[in-house]
CHARMM-style PDB file with segment names, atoms N, HN, CA, C and O in Angstrom:
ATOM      1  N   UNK     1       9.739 -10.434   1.040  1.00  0.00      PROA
ATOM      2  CA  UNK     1       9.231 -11.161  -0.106  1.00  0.00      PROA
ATOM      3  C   UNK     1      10.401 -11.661  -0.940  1.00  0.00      PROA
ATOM      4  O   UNK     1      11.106 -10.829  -1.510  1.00  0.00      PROA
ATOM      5  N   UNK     2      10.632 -12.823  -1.040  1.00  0.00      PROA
ATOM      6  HN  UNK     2      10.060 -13.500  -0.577  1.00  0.00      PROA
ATOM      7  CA  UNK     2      11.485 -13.540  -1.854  1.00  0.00      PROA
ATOM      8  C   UNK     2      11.172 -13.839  -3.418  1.00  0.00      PROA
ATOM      9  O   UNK     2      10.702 -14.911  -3.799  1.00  0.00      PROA
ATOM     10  N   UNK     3      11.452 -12.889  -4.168  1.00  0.00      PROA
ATOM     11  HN  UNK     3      11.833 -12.018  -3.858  1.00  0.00      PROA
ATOM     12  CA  UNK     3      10.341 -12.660  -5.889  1.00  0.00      PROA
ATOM     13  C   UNK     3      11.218 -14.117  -6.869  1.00  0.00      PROA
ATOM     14  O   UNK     3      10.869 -14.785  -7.842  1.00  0.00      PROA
ATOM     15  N   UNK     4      12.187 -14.109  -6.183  1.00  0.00      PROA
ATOM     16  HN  UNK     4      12.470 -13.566  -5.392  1.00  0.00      PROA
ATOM     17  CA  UNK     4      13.164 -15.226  -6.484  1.00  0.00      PROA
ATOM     18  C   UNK     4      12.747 -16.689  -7.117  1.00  0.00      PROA
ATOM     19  O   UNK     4      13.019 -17.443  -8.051  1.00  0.00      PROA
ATOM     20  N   UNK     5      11.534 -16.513  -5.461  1.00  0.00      PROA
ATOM     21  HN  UNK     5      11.314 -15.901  -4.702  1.00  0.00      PROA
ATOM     22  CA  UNK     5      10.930 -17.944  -5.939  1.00  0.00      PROA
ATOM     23  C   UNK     5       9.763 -18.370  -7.211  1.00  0.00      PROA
ATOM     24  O   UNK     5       9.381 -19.499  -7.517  1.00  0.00      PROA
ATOM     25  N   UNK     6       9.374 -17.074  -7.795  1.00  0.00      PROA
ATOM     26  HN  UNK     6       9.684 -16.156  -7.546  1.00  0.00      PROA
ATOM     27  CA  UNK     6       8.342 -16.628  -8.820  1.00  0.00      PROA
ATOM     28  C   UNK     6       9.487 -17.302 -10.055  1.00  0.00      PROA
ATOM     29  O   UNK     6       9.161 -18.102 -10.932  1.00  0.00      PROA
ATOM     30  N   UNK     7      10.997 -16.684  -9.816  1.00  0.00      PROA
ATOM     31  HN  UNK     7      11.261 -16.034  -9.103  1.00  0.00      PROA
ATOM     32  CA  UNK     7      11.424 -17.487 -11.165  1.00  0.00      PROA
ATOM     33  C   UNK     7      11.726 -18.676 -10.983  1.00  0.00      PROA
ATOM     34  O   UNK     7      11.893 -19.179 -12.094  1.00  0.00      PROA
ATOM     35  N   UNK     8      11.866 -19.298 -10.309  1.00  0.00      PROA
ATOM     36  HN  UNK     8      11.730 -18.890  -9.407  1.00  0.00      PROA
ATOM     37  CA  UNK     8      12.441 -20.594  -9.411  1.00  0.00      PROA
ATOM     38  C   UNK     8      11.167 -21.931 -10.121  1.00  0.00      PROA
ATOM     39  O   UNK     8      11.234 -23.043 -10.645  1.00  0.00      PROA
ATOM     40  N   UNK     9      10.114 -20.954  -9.722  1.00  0.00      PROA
ATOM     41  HN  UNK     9      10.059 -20.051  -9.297  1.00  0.00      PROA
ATOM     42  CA  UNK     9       8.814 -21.807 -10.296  1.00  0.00      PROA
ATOM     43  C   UNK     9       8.919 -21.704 -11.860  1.00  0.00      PROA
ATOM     44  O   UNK     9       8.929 -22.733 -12.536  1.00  0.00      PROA
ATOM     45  N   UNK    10       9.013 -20.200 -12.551  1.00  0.00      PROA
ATOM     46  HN  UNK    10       9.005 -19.364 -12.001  1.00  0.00      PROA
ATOM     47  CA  UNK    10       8.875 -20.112 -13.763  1.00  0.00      PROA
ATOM     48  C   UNK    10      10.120 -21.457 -15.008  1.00  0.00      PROA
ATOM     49  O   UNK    10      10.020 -21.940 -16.135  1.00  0.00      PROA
ATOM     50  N   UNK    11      10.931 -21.501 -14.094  1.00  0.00      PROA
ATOM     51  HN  UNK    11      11.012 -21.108 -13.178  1.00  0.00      PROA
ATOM     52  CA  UNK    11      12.204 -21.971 -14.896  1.00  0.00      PROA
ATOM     53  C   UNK    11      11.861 -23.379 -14.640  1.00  0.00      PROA
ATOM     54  O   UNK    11      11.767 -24.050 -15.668  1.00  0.00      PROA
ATOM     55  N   UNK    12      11.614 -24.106 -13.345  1.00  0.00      PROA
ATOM     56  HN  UNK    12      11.690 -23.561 -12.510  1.00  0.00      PROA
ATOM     57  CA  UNK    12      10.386 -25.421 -13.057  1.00  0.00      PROA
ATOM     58  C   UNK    12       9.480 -26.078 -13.956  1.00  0.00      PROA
ATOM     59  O   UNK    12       9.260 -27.274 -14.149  1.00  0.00      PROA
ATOM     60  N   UNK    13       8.975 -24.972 -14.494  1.00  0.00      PROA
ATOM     61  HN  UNK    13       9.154 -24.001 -14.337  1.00  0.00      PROA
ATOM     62  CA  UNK    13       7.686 -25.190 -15.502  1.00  0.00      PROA
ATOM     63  C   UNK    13       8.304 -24.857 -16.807  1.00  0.00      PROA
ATOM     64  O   UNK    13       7.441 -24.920 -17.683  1.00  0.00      PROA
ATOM     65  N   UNK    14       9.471 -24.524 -17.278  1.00  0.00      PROA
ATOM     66  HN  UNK    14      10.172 -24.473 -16.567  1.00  0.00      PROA
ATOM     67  CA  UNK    14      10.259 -24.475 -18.300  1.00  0.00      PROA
ATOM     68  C   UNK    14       9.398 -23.369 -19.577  1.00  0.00      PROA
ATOM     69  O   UNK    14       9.036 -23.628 -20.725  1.00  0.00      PROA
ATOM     70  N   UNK    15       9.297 -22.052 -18.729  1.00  0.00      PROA
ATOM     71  HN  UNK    15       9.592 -21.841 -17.797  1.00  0.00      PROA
ATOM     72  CA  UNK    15       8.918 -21.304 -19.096  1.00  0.00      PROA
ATOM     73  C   UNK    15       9.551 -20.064 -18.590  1.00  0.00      PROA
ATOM     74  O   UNK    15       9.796 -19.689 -17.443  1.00  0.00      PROA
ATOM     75  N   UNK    16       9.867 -19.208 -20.446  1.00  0.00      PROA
ATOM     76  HN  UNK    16       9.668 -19.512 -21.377  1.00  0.00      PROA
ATOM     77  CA  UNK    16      10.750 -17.936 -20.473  1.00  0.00      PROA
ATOM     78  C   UNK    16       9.886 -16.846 -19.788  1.00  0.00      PROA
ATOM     79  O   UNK    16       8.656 -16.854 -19.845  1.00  0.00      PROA
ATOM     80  N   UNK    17      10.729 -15.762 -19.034  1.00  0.00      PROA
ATOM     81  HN  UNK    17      11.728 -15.756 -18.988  1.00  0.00      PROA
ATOM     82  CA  UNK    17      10.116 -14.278 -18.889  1.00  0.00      PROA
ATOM     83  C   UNK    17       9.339 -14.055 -19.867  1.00  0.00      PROA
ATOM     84  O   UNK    17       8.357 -13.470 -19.410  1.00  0.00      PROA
ATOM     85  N   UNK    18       9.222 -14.226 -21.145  1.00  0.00      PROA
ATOM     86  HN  UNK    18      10.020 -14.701 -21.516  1.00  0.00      PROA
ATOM     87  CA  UNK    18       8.805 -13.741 -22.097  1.00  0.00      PROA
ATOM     88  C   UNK    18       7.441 -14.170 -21.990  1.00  0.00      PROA
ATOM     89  O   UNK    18       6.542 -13.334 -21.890  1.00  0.00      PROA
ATOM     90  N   UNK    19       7.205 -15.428 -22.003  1.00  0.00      PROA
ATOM     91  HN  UNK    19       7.935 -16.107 -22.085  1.00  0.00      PROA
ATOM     92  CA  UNK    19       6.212 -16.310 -22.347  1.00  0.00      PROA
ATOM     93  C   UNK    19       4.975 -15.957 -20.738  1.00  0.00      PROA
ATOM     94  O   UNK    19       3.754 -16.081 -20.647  1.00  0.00      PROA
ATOM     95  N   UNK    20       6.160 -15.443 -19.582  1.00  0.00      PROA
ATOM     96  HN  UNK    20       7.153 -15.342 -19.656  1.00  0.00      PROA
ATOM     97  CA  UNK    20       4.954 -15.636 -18.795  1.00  0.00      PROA
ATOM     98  C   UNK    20       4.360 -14.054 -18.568  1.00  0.00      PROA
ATOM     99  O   UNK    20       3.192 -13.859 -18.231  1.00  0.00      PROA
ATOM    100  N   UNK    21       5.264 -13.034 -18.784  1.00  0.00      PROA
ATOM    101  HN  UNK    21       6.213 -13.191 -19.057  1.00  0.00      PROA
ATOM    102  CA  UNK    21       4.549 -11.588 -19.532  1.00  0.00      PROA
ATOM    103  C   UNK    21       3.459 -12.223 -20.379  1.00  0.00      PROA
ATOM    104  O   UNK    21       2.251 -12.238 -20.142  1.00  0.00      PROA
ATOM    105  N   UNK    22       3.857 -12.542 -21.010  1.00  0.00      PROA
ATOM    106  HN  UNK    22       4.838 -12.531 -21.203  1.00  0.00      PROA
ATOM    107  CA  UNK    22       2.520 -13.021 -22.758  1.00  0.00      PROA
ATOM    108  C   UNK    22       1.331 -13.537 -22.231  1.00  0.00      PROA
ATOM    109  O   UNK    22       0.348 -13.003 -22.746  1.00  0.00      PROA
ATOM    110  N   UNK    23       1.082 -14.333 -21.439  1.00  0.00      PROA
ATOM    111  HN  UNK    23       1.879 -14.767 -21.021  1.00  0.00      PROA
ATOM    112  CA  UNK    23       0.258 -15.360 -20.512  1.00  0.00      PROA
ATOM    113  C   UNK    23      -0.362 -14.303 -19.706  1.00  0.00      PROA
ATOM    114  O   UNK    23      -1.505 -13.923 -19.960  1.00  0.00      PROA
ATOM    115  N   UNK    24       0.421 -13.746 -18.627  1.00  0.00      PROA
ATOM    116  HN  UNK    24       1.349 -14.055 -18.422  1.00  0.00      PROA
ATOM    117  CA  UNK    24      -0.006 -13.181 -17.485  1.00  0.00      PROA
ATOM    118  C   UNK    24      -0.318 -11.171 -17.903  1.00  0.00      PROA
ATOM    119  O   UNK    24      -0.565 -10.160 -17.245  1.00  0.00      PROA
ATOM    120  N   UNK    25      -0.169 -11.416 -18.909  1.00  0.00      PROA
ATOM    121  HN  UNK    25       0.032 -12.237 -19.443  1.00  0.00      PROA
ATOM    122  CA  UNK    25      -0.376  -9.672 -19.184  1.00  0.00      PROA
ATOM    123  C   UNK    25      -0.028  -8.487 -18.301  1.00  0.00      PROA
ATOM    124  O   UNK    25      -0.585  -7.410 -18.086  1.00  0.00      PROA
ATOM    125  N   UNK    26       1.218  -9.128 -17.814  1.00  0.00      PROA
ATOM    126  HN  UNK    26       1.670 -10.003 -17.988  1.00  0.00      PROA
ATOM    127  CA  UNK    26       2.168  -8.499 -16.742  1.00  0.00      PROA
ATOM    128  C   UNK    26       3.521  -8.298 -17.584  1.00  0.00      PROA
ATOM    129  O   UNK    26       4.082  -9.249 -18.128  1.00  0.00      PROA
ATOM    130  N   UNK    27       4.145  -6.568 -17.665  1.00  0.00      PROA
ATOM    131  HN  UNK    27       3.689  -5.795 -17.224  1.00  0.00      PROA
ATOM    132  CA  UNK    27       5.378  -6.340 -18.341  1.00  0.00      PROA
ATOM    133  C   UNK    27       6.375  -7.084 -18.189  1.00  0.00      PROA
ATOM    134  O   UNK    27       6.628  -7.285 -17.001  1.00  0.00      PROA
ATOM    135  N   UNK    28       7.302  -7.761 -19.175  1.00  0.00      PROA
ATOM    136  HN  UNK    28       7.096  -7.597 -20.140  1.00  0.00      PROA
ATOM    137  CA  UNK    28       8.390  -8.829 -18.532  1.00  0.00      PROA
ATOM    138  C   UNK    28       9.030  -7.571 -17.713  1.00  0.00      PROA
ATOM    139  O   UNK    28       8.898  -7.787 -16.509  1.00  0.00      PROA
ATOM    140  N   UNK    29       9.675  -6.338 -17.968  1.00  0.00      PROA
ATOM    141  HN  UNK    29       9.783  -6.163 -18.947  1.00  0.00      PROA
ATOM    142  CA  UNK    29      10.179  -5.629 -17.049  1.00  0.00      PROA
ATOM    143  C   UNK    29       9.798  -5.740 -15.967  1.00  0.00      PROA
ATOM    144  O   UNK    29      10.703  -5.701 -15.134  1.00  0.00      PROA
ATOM    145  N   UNK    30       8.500  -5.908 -15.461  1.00  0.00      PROA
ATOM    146  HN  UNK    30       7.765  -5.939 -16.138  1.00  0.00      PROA
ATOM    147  CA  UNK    30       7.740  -6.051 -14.159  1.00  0.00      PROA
ATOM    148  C   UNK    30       8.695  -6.939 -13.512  1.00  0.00      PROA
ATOM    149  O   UNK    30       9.644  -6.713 -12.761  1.00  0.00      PROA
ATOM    150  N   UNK    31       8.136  -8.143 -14.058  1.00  0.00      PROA
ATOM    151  HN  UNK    31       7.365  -8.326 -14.668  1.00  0.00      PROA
ATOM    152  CA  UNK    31       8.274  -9.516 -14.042  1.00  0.00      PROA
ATOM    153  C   UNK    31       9.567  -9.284 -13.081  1.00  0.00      PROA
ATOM    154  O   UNK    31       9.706  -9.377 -11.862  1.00  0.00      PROA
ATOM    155  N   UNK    32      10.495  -8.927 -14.186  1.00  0.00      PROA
ATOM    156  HN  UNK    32      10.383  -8.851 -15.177  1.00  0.00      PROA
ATOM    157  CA  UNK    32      11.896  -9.051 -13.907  1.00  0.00      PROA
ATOM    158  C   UNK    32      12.326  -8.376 -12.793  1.00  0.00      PROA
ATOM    159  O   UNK    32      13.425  -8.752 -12.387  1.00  0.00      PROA
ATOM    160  N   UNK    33      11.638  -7.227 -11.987  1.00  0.00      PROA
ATOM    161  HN  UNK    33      10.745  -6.922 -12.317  1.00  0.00      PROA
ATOM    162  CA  UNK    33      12.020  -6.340 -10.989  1.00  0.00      PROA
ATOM    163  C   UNK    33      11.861  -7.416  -9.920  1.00  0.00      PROA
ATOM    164  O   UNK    33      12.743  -7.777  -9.140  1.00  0.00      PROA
ATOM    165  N   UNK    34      10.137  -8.052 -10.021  1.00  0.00      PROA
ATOM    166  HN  UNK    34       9.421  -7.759 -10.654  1.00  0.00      PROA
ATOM    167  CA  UNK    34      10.302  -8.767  -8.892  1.00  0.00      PROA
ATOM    168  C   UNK    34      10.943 -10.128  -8.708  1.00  0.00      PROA
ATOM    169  O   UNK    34      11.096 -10.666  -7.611  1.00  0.00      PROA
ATOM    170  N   UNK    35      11.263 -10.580  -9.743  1.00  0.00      PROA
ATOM    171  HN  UNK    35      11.139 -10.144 -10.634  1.00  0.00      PROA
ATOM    172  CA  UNK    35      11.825 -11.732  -9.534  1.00  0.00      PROA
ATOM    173  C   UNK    35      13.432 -11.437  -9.068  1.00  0.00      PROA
ATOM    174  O   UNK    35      14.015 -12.310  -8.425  1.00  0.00      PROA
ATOM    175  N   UNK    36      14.009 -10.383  -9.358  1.00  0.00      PROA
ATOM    176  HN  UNK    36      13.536  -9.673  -9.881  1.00  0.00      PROA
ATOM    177  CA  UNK    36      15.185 -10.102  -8.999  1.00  0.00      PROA
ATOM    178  C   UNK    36      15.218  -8.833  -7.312  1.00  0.00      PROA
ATOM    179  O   UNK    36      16.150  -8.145  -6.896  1.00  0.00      PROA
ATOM    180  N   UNK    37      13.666  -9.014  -6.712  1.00  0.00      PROA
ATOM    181  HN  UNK    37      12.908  -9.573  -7.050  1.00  0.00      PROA
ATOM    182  CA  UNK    37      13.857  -8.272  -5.903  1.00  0.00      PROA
ATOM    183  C   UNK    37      13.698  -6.565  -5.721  1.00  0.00      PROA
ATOM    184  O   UNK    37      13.491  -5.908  -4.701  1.00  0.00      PROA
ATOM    185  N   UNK    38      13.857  -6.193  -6.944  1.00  0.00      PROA
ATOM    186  HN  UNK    38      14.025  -6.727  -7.773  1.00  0.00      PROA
ATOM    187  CA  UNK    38      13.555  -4.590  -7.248  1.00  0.00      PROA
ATOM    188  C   UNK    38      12.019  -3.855  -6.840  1.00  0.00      PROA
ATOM    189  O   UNK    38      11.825  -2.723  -6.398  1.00  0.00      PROA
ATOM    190  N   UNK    39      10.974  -4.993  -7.178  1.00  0.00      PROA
ATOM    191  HN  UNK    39      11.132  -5.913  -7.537  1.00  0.00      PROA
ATOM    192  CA  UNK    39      10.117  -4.832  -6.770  1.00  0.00      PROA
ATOM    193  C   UNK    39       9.532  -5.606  -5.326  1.00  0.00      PROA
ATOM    194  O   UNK    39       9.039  -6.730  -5.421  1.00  0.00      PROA
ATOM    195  N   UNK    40       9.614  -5.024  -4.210  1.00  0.00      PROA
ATOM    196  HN  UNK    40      10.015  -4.111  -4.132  1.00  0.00      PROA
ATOM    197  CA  UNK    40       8.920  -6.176  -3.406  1.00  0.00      PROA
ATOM    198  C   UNK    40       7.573  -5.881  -3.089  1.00  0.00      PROA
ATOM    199  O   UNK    40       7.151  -6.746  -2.323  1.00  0.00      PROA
ATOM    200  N   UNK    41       6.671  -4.979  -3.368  1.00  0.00      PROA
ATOM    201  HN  UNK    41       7.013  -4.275  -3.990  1.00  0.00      PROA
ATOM    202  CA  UNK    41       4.895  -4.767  -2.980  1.00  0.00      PROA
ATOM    203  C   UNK    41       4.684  -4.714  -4.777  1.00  0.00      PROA
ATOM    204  O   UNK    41       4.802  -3.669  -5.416  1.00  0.00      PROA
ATOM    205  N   UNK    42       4.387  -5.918  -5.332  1.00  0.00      PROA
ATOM    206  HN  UNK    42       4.290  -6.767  -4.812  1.00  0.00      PROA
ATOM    207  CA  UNK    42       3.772  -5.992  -6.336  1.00  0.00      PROA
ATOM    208  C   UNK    42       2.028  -6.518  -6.111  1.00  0.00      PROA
ATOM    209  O   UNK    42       1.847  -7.666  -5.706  1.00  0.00      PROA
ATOM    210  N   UNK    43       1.330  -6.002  -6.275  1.00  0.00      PROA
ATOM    211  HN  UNK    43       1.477  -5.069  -6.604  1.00  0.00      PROA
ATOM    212  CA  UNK    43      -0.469  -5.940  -6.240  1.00  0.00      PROA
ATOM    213  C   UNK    43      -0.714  -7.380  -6.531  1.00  0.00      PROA
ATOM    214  O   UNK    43      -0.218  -8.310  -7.168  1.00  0.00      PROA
ATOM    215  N   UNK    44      -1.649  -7.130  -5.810  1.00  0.00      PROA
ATOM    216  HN  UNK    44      -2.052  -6.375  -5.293  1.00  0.00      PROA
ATOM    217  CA  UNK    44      -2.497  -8.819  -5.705  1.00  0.00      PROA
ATOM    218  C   UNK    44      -2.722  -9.407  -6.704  1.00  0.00      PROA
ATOM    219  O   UNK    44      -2.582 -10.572  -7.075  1.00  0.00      PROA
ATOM    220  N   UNK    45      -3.341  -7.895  -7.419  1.00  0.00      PROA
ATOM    221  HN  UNK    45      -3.455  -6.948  -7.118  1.00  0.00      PROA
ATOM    222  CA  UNK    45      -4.027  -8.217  -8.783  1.00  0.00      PROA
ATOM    223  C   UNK    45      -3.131  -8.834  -9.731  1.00  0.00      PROA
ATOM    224  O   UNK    45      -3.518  -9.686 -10.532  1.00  0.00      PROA
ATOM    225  N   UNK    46      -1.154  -8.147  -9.607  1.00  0.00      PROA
ATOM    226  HN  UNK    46      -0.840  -7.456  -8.957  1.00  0.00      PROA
ATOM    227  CA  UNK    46      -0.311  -8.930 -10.441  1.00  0.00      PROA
ATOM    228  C   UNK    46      -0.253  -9.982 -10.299  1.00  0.00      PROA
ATOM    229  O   UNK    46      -0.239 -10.840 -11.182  1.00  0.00      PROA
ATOM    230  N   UNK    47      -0.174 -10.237  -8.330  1.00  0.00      PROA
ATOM    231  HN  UNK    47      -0.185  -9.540  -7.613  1.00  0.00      PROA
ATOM    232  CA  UNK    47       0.327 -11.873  -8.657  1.00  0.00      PROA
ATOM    233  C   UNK    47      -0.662 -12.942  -8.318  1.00  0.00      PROA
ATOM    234  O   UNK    47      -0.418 -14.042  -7.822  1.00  0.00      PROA
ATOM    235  N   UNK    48      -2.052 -12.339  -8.736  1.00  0.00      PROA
ATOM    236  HN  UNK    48      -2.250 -11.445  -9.139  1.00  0.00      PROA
ATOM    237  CA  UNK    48      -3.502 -13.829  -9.023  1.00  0.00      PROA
ATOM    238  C   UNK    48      -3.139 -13.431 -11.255  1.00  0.00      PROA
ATOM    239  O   UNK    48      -3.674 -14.057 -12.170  1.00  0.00      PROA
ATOM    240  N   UNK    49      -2.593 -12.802 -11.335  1.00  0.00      PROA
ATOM    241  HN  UNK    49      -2.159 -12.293 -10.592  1.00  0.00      PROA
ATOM    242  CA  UNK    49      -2.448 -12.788 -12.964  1.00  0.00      PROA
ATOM    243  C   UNK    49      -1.147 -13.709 -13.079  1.00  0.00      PROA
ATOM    244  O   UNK    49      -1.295 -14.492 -14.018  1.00  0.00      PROA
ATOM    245  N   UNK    50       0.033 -13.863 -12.455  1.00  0.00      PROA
ATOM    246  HN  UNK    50       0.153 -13.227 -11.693  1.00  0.00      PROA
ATOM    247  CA  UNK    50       1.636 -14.353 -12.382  1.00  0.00      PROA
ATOM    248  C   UNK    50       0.676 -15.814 -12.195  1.00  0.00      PROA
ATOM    249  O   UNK    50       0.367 -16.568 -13.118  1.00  0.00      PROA
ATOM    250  N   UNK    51       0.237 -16.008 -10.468  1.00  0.00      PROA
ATOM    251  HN  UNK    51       0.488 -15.396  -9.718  1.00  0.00      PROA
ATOM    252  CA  UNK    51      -0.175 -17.491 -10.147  1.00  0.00      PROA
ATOM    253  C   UNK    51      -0.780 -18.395 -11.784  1.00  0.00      PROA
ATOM    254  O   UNK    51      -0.443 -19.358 -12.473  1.00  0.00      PROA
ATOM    255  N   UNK    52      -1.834 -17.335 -11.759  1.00  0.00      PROA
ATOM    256  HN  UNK    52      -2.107 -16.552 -11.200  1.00  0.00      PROA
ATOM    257  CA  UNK    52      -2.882 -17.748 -13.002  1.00  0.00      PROA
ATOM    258  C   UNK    52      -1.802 -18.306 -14.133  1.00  0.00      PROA
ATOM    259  O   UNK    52      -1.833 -19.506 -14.405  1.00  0.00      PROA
ATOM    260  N   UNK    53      -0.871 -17.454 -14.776  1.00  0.00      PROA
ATOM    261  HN  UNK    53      -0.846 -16.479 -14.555  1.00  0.00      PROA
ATOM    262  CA  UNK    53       0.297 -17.756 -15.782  1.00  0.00      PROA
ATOM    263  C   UNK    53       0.751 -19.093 -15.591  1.00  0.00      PROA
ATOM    264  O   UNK    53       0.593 -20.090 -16.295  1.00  0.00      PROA
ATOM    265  N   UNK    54       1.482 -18.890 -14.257  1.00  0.00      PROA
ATOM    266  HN  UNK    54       1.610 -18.079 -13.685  1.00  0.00      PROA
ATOM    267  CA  UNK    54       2.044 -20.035 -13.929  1.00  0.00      PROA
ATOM    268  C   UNK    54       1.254 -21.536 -13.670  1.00  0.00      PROA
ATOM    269  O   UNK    54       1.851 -22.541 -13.282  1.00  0.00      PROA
ATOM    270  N   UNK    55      -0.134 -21.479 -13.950  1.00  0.00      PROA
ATOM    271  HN  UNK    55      -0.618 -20.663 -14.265  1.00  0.00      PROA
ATOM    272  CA  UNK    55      -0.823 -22.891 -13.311  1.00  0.00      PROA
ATOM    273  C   UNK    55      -0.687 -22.836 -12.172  1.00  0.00      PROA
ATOM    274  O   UNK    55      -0.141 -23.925 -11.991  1.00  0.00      PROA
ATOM    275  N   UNK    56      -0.763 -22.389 -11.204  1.00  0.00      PROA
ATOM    276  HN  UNK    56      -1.207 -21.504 -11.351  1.00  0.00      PROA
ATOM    277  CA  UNK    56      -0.488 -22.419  -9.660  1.00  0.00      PROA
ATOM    278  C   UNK    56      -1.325 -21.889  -8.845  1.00  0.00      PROA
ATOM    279  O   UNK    56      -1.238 -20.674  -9.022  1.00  0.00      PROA
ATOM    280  N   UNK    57      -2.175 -22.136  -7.960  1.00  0.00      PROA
ATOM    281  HN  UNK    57      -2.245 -23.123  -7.816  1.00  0.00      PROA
ATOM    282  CA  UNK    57      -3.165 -21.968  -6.783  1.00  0.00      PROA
ATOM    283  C   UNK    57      -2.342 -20.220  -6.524  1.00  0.00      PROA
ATOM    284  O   UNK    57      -1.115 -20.130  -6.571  1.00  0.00      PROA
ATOM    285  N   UNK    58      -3.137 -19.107  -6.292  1.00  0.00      PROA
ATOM    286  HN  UNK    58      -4.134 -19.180  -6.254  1.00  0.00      PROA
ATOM    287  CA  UNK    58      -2.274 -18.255  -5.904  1.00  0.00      PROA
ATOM    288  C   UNK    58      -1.641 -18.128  -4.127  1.00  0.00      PROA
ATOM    289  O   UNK    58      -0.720 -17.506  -3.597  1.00  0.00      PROA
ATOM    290  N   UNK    59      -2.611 -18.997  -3.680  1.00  0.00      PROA
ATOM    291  HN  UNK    59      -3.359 -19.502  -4.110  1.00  0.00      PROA
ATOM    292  CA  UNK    59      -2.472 -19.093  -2.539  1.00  0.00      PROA
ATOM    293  C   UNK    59      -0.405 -19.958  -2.270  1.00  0.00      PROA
ATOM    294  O   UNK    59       0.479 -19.688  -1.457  1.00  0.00      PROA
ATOM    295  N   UNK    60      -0.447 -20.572  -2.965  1.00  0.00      PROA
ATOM    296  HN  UNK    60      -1.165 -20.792  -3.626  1.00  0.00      PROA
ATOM    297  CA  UNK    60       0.716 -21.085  -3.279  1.00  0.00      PROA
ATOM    298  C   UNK    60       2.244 -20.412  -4.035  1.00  0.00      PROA
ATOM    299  O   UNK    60       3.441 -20.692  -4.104  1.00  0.00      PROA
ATOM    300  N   UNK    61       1.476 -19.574  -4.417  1.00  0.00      PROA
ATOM    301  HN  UNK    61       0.504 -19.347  -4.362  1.00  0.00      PROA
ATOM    302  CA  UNK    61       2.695 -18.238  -5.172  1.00  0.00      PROA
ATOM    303  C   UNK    61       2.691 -17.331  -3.942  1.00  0.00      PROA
ATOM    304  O   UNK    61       3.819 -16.913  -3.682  1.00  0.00      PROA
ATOM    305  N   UNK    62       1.804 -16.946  -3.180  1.00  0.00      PROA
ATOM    306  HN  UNK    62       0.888 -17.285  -3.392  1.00  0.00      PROA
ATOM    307  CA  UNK    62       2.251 -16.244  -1.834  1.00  0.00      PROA
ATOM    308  C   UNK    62       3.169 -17.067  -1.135  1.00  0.00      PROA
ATOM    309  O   UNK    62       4.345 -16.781  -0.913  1.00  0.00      PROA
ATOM    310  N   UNK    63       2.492 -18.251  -0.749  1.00  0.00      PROA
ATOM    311  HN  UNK    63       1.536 -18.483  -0.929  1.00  0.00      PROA
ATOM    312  CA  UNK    63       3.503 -19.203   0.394  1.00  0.00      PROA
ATOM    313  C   UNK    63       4.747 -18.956  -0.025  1.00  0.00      PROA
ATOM    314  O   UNK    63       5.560 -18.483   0.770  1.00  0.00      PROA
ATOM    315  N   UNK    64       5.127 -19.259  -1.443  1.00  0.00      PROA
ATOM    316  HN  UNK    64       4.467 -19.643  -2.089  1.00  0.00      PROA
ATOM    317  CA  UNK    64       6.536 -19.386  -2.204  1.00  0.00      PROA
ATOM    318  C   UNK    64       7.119 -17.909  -2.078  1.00  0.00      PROA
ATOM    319  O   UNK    64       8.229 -17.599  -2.508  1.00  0.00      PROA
ATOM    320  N   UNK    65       6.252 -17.043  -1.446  1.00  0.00      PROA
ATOM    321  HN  UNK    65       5.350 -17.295  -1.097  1.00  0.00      PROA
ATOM    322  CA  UNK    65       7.306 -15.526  -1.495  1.00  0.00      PROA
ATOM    323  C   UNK    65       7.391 -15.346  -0.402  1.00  0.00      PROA
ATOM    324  O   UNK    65       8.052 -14.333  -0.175  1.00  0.00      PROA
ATOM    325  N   UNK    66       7.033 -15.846   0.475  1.00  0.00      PROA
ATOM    326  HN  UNK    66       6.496 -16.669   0.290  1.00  0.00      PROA
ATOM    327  CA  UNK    66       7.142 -15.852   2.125  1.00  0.00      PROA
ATOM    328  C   UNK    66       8.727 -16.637   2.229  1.00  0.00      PROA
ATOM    329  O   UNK    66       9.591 -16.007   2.838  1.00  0.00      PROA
ATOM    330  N   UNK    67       9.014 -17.681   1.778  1.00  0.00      PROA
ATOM    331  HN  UNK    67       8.312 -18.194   1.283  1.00  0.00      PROA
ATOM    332  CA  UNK    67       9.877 -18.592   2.565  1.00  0.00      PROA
ATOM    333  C   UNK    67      11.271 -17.933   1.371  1.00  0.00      PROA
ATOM    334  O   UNK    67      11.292 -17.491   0.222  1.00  0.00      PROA
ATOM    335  N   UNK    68      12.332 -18.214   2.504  1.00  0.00      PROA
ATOM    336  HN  UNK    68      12.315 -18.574   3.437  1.00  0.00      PROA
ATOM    337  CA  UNK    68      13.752 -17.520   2.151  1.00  0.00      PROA
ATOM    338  C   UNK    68      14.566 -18.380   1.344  1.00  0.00      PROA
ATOM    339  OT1 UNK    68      15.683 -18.010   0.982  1.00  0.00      PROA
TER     340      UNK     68
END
């Protein structure tokens, strides 16, 4: 899982860690594990709440953690 691409999108959409914790009612600490990799089995349930944050199909926030 490449969590990389979760900030890749977030910084895209010109939106802080902060703002997408606030949105997605996901800890920015969270946030931050997986986007830097610390976390790689984060729950579905986080990331249809992350997709949801982000405006994004979640089906499309998976694809984006699949590819390297």
């Amino acid at each position: 899982m490449n969590g990389g691409n979760i900030r890749m999108i977030r910084e895209e959409k010109g939106m802080t860690l902060n703002e997408l914790a606030a949105l997605s009612g996901v800890s920015k600490s969270y946030i931050s594990y997986i986007e830097r990799g610390m976390q790689k089995n984060p729950s579905i349930s986080v990331l249809e709440k992350i997709s949801t944050a982000l405006g994004i199909e979640f089906i499309e926030l998976i694809e984006s953690l699949n590819k390297k």
